[in-house]
N, C-alpha and C positions, 0 to 999 in steps of 0.2 A: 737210749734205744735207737735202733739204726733207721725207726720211722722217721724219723726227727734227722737222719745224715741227710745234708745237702744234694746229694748223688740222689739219693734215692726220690727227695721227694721235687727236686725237679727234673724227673725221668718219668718216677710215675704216677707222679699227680700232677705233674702242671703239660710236661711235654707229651706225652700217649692220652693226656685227658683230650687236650685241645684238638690234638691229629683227629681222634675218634671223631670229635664233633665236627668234622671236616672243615675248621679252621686250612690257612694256609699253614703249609710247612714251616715257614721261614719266619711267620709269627711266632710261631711253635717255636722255633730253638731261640729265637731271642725272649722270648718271654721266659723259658727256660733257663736260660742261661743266667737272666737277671735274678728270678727267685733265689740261684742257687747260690749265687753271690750272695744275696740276701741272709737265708738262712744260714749259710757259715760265717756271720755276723758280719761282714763288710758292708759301706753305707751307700746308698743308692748309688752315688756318685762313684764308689769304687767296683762295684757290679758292673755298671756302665762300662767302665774305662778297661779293667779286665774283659770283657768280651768284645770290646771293639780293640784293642789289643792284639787280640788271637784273628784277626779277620783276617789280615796279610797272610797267614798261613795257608787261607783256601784258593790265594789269588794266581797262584800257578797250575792251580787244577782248572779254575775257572776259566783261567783265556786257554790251558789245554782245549777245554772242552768248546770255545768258542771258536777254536782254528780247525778243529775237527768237525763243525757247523759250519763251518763256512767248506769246506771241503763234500760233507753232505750234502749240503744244500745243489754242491754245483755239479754232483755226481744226478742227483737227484732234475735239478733244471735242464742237462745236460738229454735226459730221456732214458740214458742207459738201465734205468731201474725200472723203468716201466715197458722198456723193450723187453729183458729178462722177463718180467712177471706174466708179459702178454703172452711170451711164449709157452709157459708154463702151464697158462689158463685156455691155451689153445692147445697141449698136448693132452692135457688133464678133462680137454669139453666141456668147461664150467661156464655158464650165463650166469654175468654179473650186471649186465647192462638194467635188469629192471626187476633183480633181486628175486627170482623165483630159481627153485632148487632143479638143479640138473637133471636129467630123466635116465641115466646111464646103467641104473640099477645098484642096488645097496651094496654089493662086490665092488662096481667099481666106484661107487661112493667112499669108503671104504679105503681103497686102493688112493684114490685122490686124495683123501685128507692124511691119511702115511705121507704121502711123498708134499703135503705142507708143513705139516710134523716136521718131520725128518729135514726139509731145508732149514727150515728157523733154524731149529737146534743146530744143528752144524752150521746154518751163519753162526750163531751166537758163540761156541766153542770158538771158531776162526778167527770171528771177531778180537779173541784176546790173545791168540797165542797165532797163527799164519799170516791173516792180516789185520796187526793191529789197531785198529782205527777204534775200538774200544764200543760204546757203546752208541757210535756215530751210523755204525749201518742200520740203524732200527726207521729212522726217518726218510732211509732211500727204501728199504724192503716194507718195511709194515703198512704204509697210507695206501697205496697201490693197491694193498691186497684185501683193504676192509671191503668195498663191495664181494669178493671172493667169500671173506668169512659170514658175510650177510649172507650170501645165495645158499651155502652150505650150513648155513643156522650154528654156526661153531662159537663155543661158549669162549669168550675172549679170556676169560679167568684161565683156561688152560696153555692158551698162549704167551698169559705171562707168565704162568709155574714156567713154561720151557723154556722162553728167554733169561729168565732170573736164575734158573736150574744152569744154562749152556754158561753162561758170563761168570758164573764163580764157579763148577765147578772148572774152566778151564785153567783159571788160574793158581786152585786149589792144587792141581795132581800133572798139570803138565809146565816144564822147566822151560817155556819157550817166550817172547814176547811180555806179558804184565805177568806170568807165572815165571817169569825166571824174577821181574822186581819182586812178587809175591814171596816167593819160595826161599831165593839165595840173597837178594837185599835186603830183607826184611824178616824174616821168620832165620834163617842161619844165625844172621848179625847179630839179632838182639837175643836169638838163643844162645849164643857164644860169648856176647857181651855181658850178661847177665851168669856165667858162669858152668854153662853146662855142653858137652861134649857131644856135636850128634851129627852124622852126615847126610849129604844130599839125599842119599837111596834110604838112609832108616828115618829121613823125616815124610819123601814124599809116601814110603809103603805105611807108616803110620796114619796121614792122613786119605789112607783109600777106606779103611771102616767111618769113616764121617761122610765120605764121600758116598760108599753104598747105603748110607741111611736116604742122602739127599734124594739115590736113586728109587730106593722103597719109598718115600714120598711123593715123589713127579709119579712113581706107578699108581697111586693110590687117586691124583689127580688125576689120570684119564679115566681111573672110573666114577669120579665124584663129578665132573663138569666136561663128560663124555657126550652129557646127554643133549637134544639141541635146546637152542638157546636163540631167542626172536630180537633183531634188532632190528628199527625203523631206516630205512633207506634214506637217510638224508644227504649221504653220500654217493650219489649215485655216479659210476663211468666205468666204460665197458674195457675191460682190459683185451677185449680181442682184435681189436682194433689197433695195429700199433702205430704208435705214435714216428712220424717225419725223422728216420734215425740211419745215417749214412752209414757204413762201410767205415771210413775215415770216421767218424765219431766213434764208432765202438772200436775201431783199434786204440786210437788216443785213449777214451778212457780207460782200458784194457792198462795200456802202460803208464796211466795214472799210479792203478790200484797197487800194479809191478813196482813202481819207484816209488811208493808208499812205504810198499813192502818191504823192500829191500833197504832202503833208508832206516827202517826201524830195526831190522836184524842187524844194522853195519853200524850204525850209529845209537842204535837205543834211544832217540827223540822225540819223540811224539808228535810234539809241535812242528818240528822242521819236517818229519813225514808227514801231516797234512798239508802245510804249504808248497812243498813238493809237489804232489799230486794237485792240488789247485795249481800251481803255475801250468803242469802239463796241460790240465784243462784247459785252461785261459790260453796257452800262449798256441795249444794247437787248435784252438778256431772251435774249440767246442763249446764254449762261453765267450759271446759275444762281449764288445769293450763296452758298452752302452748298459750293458747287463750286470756288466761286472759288480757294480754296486750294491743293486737290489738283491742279487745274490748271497753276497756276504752279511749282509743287511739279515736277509732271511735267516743264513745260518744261525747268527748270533742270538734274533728273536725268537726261533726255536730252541738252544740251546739257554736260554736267558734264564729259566727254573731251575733249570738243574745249576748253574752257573753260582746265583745267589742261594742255590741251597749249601753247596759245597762252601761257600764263604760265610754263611752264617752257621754251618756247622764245625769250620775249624774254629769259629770264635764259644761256641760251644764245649766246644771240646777243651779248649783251654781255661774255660769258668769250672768244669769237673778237674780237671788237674789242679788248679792251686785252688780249690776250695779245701782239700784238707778232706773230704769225703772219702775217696778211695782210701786212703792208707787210715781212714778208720776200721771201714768194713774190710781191709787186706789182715790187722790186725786183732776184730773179734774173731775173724775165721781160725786163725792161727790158735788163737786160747780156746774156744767148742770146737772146734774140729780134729784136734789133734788124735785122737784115738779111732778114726773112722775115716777110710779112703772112700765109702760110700757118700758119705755126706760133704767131705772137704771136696771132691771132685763138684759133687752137684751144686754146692757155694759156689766154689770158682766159676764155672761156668755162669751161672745165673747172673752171678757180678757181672762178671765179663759180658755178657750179655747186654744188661742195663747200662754198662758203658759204652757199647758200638752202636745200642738201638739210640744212643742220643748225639754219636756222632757221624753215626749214618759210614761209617767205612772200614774194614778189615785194618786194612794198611797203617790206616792212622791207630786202630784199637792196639795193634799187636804191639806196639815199640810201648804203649802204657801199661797192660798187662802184663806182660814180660819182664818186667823191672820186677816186680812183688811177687810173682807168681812163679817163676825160675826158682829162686831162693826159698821162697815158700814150697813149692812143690817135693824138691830135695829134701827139708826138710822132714815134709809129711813121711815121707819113703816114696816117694809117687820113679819110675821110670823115666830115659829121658824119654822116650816114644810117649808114653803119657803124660809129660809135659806138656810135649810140643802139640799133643790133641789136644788138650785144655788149653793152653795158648790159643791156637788156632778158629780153632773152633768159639771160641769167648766172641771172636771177631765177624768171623764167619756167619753165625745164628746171627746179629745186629745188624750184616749186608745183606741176608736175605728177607728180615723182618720189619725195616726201620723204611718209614715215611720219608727218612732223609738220605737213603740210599741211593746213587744213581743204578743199581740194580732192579729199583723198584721205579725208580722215577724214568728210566730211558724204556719199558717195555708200556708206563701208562701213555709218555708223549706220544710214542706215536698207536696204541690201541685207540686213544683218545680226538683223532683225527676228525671225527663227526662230533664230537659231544657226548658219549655214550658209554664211557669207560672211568670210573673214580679211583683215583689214589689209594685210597686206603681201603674202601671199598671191595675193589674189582683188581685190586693189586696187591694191595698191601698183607689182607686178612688173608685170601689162596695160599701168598708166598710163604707166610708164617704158619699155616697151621701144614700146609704137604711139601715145606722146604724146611723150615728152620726146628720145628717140634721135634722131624725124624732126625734130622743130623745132629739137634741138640741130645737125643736118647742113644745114638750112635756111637756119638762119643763120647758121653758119660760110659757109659757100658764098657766100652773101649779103654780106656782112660785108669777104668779100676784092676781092667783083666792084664790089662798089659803087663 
């Protein structure tokens, strides 16, 4: 019985038990990882050694993410982000200095929280595909603006439907920055390597009905966590006030963000586009050398969660692959499902699901699903366009729903700035039921009609 497959039961009784009970993450996929070694009969010692095996896998996400923290961090020490915010909270008329609501009238109440709305989301979009710095802008834009969401009583739940909404779908539907690695490295290759025919334009218009479900979801969230919402001030500073920010500082920074940018479209780096942009900082006077340390220092201790989750989720990720679990459940689908595209789509996906919500990423899900599910799919009769949505989408539902996403994990760090915003809580539970539920019925739906 597939109760008793390794996959399943350290996903979901050992790894989504322990999340729930607000366990750390990172306990959660090692403890995870070990059962499942377990239960697909290997002995303590070889559970071990297989998941500390797979660790090296997450280690170039990791120092990604730590060079893009330390580029945060000095974007952030530097003022520029709290110079932007001040302006914003000074065009917008909002008191944030001692958390009592604006007097401007419910129009332009209204009117202000659109145009906070409306920036997140398009950082977050920007974020992955014009300037990639990935999900490094959330610790310069979001701490700034928690007194802001306090004075306007705004349910931070909604905040993170929008940044977890902006960050996949950008890289879901647009060909540019982590949507061109998304799209053409990873979703083409291993649709092509696994044998099936499909180009750029019919995979990315195939993935726009997964895409309009995500967006029937986030609609559904402004009117679920619309309503206000009271957090205690224990972050208190007034953004009207702006902070000691020259002239010379904000153009430097300015051509940080530009030789970021441009490093990441010419050379596709990540890593050397945040170092980049750190040296411009550093070297033009806008991070002092005495600073330099503690800066970088901050970066990496803010990015340090996300960092060990992405390393304890590729060691994850590698205890579900050679446990011999997936090409079980790849193989009862094949034998019950072969007479019914309703129900094989909804298997596939579901699988695929339980395998990205435990390794917490698309990217990494797509290149395992893709093996079984290509061949499999053909089979069934399934299209490639509804392939490539059950492919996709397998991955996609597990980055918008999974404790070990940095999807879900870079919209708590920085909501979480005062103490006042939970993982799974206040990020986790929103994302899944008005991001992943809709896009998971979207593309089943999808997937059959195609």
């Amino acid at each position: 019985m597939l109760i008793f497959n390794p996959v399943v039961v350290s996903i979901a009784l050992v790894y989504l038990i322990i999340c729930v009970l607000r366990m750390n993450v990172v306990i959660a996929l090692t403890t995870g990882a070990i059962v499942c070694g377990l239960v697909s009969g290997a002995s303590f010692e070889s559970a071990v050694s297989s998941f500390s095996e797979g660790l090296g896998g997450g280690a170039k996400i990791a120092l990604s993410y730590a060079i893009l923290g330390a580029f945060a961090s000095a974007l952030a020490h530097s003022g520029f982000s709290s110079f932007l915010m001040a302006r914003m909270v000074r065009l917008l008329d909002i008191n944030s200095s001692k958390g009592e609501e604006h007097t401007a009238g419910v129009g332009r109440d209204r009117q202000a929280k659109f145009v906070i709305f409306f920036a997140i989301g398009a950082m977050a979009i920007a974020c992955k595909n014009i300037i990639p710095v990935h999900i490094a802008f959330i610790p310069i834009l979001i701490p700034p603006m928690i007194g802001v969401f306090n004075a306007m009583q705004i349910d931070r739940r909604l905040i993170a439907c929008i940044i977890t909404f902006g960050v996949i779908v950008a890289y879901m539907i647009f060909p540019m920055g982590f949507g061109e690695i998304f799209l053409e490295n990873i979703m083409l290759y291993y649709l092509h390597a696994n044998g099936m025919d499909i180009s750029m334009r019919d995979l990315i218009h195939a993935l726009l009905y997964p895409a309009l479900g995500m967006l029937v979801g986030l609609s559904l969230a402004f009117v679920r966590y619309g309503k206000p919402r009271y957090y205690k001030n224990t972050m208190v500073k007034s953004l009207k006030k702006e902070a000691a920010f020259s002239r010379k500082d904000f153009i430097v920074s300015c051509l940080a963000i530009v030789a970021a940018l441009v490093t990441q479209l010419l050379v596709r780096a990540i890593i050397l586009s945040a170092l980049l942009g750190f040296f411009f900082l550093s070297l033009g006077g806008v991070i002092r050398k005495k600073d330099s340390d503690d800066v970088v220092a901050g970066g990496f201790k803010m990015m340090a969660l996300i960092s060990f989750t992405m390393i304890a989720a590729a060691g994850f990720g590698r205890s579900l692959r050679i446990s011999g679990g997936i090409d079980e459940i790849v193989n009862w689908l094949s034998v019950h499902m072969l007479n019914s595209k309703i129900l094989a789509s909804f298997s596939m996906l579901f699988v695929g699901f339980l395998i990205s919500v435990g390794i917490g990423s698309s990217f990494s899900t797509v290149p395992i699903v893709a093996a079984v599910y290509v061949p499999l799919g053909l089979k069934l009769g399934f299209s490639p366009a509804a392939i490539a949505i059950i492919v996709a989408v397998s991955g996609i539902t597990g980055d918008a729903g999974s404790p070990a996403s940095d999807s879900t994990l870079g919209p708590t760090m920085g909501l979480n700035a005062d103490c006042q915003h939970s993982l799974v809580r206040d990020t986790v539970i929103p994302t899944f039921l008005h991001l992943t539920i809709p896009t998971f019925l979207f593309g089943w739906i999808a997937s059959v009609l195609l």
